[in-house]
Gaussian input, Z-matrix of N, CA and C with variables (Angstrom, degrees):
# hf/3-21g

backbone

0 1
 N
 C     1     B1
 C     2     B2     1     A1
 N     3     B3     2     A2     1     D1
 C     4     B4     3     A3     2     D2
 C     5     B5     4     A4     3     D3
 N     6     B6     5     A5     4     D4
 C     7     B7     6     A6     5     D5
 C     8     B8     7     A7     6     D6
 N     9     B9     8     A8     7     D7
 C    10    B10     9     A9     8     D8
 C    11    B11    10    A10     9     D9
 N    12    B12    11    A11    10    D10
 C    13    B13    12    A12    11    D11
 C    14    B14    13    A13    12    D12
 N    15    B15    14    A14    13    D13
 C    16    B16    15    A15    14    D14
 C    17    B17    16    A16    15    D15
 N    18    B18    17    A17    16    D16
 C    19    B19    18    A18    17    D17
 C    20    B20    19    A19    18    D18
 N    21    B21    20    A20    19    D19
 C    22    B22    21    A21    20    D20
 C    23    B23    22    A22    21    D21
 N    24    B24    23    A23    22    D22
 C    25    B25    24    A24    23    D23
 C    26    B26    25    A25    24    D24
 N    27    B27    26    A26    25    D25
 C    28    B28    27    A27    26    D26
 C    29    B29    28    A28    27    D27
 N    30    B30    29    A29    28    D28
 C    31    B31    30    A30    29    D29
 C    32    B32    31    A31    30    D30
 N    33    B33    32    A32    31    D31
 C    34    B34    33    A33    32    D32
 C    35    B35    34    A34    33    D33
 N    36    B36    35    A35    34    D34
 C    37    B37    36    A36    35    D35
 C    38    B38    37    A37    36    D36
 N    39    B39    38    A38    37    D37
 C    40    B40    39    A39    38    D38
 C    41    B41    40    A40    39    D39
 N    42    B42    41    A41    40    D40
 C    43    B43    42    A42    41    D41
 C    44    B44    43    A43    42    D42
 N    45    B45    44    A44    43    D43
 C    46    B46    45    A45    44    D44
 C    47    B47    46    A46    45    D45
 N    48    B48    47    A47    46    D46
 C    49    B49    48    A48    47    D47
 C    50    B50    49    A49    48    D48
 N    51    B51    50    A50    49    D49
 C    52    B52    51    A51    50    D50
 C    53    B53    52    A52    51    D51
 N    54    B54    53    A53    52    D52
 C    55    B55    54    A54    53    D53
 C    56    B56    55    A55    54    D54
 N    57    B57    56    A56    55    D55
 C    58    B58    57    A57    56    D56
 C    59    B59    58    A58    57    D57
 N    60    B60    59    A59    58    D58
 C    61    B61    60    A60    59    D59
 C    62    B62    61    A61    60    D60
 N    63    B63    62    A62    61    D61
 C    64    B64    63    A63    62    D62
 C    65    B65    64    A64    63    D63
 N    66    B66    65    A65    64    D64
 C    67    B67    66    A66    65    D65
 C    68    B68    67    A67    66    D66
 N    69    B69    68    A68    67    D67
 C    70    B70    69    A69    68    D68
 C    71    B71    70    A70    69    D69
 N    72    B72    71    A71    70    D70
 C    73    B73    72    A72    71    D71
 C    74    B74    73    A73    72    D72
 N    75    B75    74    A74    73    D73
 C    76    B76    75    A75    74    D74
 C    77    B77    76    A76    75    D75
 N    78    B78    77    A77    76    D76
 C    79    B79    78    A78    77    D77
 C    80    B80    79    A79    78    D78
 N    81    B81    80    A80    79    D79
 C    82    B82    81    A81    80    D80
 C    83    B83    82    A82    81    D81
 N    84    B84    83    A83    82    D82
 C    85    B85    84    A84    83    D83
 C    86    B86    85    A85    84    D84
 N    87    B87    86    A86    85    D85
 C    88    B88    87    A87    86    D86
 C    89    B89    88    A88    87    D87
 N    90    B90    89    A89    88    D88
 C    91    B91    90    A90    89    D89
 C    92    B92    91    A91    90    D90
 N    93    B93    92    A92    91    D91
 C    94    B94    93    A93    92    D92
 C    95    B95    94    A94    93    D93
 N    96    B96    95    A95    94    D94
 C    97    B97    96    A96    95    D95
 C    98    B98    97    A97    96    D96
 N    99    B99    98    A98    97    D97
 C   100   B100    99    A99    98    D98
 C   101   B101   100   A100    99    D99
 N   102   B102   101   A101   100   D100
 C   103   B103   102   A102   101   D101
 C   104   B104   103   A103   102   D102
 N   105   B105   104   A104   103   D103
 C   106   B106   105   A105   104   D104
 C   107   B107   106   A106   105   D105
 N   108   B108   107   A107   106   D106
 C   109   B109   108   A108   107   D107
 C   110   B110   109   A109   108   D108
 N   111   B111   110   A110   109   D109
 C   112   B112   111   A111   110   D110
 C   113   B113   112   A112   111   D111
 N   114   B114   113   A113   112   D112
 C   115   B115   114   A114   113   D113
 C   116   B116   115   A115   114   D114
 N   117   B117   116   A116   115   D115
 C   118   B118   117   A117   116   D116
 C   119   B119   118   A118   117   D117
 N   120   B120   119   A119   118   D118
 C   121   B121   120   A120   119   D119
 C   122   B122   121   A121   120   D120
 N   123   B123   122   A122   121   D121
 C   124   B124   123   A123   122   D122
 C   125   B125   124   A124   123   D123
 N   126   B126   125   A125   124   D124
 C   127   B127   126   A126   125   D125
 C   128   B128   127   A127   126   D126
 N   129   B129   128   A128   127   D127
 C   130   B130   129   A129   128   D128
 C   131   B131   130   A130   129   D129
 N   132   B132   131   A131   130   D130
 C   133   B133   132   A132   131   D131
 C   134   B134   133   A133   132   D132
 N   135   B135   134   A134   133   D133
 C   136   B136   135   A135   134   D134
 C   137   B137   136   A136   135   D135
 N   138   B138   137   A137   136   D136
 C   139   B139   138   A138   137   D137
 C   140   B140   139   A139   138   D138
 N   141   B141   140   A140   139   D139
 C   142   B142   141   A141   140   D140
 C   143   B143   142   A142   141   D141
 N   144   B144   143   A143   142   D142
 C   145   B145   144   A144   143   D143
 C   146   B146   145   A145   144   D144
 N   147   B147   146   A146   145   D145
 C   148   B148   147   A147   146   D146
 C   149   B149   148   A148   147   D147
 N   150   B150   149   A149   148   D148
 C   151   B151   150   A150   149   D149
 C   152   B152   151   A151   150   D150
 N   153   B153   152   A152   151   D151
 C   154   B154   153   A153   152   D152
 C   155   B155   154   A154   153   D153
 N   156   B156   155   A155   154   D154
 C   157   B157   156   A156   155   D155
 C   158   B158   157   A157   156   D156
 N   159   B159   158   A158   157   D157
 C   160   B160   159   A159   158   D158
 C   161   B161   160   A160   159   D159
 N   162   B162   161   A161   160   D160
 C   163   B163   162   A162   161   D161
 C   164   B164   163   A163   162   D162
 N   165   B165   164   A164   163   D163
 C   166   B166   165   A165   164   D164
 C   167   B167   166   A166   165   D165
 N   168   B168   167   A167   166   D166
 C   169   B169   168   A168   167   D167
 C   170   B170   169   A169   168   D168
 N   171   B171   170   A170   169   D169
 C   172   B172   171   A171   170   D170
 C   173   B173   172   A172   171   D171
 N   174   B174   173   A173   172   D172
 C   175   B175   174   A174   173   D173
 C   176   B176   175   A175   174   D174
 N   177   B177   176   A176   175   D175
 C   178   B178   177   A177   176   D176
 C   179   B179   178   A178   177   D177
 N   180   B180   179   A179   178   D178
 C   181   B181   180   A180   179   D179
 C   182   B182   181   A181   180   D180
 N   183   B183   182   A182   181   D181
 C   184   B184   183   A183   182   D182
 C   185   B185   184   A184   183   D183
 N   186   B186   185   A185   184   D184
 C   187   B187   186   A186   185   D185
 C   188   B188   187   A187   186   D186
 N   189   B189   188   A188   187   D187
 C   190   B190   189   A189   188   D188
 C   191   B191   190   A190   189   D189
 N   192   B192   191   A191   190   D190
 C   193   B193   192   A192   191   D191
 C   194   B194   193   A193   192   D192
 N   195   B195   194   A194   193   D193
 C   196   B196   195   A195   194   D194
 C   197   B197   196   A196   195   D195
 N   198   B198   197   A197   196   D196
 C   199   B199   198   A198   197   D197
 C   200   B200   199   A199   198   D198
 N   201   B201   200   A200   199   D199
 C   202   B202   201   A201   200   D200
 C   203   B203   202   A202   201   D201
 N   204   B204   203   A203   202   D202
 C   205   B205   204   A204   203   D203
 C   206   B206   205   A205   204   D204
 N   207   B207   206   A206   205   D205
 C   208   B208   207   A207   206   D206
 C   209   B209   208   A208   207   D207
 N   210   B210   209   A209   208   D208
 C   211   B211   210   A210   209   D209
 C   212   B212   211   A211   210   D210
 N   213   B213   212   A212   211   D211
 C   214   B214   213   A213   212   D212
 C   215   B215   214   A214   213   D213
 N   216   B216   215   A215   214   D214
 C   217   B217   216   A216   215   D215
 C   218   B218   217   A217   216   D216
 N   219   B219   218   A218   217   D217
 C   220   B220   219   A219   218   D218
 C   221   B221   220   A220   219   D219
 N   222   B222   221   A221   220   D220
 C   223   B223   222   A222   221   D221
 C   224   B224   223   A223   222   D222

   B1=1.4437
   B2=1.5307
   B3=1.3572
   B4=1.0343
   B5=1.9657
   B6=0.8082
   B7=1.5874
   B8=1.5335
   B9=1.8171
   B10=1.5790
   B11=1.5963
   B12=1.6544
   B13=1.6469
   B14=1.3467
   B15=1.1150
   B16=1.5686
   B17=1.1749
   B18=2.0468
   B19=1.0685
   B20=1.4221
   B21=1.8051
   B22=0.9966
   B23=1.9060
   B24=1.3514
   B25=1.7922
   B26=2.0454
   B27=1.3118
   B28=1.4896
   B29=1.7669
   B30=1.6057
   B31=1.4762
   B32=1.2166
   B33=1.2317
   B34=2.1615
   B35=2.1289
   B36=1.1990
   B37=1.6667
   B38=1.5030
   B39=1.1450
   B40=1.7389
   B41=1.7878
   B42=1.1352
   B43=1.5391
   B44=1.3369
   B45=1.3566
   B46=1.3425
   B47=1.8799
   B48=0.9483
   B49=1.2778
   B50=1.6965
   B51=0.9824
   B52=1.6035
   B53=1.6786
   B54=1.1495
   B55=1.4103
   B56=2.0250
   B57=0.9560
   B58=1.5790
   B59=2.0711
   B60=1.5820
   B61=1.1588
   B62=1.4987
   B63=1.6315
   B64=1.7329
   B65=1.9718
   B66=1.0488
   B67=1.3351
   B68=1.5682
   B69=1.2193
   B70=1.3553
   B71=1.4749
   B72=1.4045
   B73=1.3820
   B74=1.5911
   B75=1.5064
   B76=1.8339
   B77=1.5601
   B78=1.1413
   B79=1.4790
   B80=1.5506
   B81=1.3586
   B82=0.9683
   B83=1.4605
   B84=1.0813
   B85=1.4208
   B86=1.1451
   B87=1.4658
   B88=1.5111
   B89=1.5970
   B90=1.1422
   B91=1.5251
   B92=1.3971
   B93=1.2845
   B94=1.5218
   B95=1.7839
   B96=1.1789
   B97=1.5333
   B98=1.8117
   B99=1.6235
   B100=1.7314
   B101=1.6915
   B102=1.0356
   B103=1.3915
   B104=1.7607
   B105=1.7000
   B106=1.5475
   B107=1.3030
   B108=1.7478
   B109=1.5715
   B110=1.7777
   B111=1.3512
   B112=1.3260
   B113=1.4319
   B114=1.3678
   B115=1.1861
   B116=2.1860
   B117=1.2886
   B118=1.3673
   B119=1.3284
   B120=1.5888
   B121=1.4024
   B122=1.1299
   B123=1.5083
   B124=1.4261
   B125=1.6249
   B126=1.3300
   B127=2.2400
   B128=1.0633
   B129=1.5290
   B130=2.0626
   B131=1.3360
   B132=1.3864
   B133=1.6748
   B134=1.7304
   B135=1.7330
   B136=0.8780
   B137=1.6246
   B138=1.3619
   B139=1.3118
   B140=1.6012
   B141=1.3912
   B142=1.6158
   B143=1.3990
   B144=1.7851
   B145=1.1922
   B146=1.9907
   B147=1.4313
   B148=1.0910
   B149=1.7971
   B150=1.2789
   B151=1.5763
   B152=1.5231
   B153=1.3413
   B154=2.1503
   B155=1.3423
   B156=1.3312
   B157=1.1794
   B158=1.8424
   B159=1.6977
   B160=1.3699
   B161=2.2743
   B162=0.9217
   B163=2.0662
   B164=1.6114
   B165=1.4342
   B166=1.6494
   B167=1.4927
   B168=1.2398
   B169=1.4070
   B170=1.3265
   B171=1.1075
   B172=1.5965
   B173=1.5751
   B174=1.2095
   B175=1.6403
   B176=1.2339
   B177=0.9854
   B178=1.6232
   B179=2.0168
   B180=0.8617
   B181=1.3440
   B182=1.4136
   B183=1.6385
   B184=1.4835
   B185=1.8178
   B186=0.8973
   B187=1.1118
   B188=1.7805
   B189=1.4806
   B190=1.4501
   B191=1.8096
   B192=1.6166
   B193=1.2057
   B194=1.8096
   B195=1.8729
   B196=1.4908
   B197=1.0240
   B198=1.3534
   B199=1.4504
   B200=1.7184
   B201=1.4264
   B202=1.2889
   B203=1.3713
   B204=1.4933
   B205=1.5144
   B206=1.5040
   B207=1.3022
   B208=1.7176
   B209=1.5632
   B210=1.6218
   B211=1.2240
   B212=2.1018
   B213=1.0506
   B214=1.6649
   B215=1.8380
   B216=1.2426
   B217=1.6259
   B218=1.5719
   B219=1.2600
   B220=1.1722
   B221=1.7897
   B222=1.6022
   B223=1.1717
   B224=1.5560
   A1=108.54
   A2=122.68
   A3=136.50
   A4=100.03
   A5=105.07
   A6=111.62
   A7=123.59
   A8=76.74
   A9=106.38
   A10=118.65
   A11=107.24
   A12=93.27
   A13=107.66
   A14=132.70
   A15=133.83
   A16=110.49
   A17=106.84
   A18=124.43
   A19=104.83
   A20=145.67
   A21=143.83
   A22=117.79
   A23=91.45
   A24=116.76
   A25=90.06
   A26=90.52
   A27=85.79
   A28=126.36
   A29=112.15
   A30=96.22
   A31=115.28
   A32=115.87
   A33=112.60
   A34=87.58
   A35=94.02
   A36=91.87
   A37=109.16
   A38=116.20
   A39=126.46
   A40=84.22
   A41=137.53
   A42=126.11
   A43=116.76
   A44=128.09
   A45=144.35
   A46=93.28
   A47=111.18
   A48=109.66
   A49=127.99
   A50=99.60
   A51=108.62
   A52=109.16
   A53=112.84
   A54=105.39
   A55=99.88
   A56=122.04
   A57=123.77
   A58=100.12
   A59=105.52
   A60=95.07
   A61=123.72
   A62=105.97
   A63=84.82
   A64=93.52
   A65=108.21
   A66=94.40
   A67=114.63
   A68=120.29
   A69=142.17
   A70=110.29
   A71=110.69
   A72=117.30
   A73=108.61
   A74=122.08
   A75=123.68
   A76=93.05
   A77=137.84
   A78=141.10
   A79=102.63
   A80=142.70
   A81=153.60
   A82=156.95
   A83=127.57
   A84=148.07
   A85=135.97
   A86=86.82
   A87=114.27
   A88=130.14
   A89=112.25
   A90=137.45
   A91=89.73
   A92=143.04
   A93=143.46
   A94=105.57
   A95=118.06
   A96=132.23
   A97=108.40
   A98=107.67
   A99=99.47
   A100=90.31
   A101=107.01
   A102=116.31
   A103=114.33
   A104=96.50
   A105=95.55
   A106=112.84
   A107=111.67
   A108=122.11
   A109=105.55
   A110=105.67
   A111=123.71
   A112=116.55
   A113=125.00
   A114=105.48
   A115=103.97
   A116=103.35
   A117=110.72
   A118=128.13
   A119=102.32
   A120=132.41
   A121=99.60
   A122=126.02
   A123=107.97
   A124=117.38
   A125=87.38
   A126=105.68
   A127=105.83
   A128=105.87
   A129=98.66
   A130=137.51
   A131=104.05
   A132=105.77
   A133=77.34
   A134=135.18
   A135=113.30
   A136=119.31
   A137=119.42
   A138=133.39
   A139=106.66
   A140=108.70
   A141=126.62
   A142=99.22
   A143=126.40
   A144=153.20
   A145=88.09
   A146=114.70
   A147=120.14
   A148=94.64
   A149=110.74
   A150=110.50
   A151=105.32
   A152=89.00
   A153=93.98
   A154=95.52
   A155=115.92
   A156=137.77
   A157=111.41
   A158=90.10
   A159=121.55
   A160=93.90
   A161=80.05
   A162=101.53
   A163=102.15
   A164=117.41
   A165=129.10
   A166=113.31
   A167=123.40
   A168=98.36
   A169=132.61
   A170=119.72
   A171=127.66
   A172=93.92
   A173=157.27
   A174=164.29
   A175=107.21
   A176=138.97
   A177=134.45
   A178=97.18
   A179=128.91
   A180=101.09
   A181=116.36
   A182=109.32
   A183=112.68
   A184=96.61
   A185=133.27
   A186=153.61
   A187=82.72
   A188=143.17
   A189=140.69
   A190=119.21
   A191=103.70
   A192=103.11
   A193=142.58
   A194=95.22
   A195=79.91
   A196=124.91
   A197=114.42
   A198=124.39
   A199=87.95
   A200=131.41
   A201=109.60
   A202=124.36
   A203=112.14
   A204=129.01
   A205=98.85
   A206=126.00
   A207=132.00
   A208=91.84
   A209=121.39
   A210=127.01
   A211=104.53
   A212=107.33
   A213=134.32
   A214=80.86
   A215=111.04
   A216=126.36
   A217=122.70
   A218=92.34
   A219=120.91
   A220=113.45
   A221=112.52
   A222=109.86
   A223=106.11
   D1=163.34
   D2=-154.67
   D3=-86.48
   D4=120.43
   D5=163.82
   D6=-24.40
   D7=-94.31
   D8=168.92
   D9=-38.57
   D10=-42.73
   D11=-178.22
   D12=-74.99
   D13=-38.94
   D14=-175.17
   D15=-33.21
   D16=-67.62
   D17=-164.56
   D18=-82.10
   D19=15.82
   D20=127.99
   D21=-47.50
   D22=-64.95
   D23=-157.80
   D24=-57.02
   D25=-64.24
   D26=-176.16
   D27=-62.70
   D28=-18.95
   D29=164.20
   D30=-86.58
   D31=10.04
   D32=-176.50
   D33=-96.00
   D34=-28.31
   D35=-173.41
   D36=-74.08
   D37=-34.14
   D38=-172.56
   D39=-83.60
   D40=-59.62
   D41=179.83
   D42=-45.03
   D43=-29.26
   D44=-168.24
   D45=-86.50
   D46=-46.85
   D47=169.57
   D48=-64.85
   D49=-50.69
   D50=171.58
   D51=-58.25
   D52=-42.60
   D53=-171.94
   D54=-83.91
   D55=-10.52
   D56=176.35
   D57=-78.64
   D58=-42.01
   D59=176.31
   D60=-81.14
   D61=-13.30
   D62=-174.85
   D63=-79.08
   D64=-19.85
   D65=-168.02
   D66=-76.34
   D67=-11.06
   D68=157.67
   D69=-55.05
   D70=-71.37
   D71=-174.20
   D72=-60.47
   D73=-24.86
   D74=-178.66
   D75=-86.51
   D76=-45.78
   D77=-166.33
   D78=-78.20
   D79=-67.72
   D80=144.07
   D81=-69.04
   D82=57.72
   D83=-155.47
   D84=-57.21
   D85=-54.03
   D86=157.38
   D87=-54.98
   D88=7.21
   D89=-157.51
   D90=-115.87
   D91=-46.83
   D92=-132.40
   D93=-136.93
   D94=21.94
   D95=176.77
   D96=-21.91
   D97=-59.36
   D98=-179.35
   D99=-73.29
   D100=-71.01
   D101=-162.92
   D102=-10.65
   D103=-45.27
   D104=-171.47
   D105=-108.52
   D106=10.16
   D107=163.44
   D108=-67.07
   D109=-52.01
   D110=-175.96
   D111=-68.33
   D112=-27.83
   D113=-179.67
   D114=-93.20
   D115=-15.72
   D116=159.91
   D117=-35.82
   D118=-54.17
   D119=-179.12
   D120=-64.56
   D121=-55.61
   D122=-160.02
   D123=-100.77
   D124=14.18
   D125=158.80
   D126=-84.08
   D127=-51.70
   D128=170.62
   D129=-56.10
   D130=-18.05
   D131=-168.23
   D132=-98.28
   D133=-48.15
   D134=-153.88
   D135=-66.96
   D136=3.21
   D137=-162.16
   D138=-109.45
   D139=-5.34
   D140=-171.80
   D141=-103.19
   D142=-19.33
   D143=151.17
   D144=102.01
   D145=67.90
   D146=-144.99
   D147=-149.43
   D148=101.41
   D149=-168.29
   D150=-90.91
   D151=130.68
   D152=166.86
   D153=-133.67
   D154=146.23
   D155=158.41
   D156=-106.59
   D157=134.10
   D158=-161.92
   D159=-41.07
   D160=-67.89
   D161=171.37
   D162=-12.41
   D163=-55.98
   D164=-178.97
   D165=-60.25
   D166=-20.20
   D167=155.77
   D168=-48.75
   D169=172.07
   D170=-175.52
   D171=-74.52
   D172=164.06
   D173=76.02
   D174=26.57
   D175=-55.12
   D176=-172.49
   D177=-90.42
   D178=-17.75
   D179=171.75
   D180=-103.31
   D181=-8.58
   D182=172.50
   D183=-79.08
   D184=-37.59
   D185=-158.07
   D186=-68.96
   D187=-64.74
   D188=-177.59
   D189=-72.37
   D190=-21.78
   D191=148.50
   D192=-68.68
   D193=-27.71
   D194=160.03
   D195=-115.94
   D196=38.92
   D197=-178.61
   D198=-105.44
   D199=-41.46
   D200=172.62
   D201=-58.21
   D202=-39.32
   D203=-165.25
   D204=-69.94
   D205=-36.79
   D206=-171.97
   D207=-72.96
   D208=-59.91
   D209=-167.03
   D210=-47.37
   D211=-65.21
   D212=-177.14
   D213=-29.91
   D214=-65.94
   D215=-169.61
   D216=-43.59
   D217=-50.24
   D218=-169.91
   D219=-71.60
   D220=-15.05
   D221=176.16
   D222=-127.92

């Protein structure tokens, strides 16, 4: 099978996803507790002119962020 189409089909599907979750996370908030601790965090540092990348969390709390984001998905 073709590469290129795969890796077309599946980034329009992961985009389709991203835009289902931000609207999740603006509609529902209360749903996404780390999710919107973390992106808090990294408005604060970014406003301190202070770069973090999402990756620098610890493993266990990225680990409860996509367990919300899968969960959010999943229903």
């Amino acid at each position: 099978m073709d590469e290129n189409l795969i890796r077309e089909v599946m980034y329009g599907l992961v985009q389709d996803f991203a835009e289902m979750l931000v609207d999740g996370i603006h509609n529902n908030a209360d749903l996404f507790p780390y999710t919107i601790s973390c992106l808090q965090f990294i408005a604060s540092m970014k406003e301190r002119n202070i770069e973090v990348d999402f990756h620098a969390f610890d493993q266990s709390i990225l680990d409860l962020v996509y367990r919300e984001l899968t969960s959010y998905l999943s229903h």
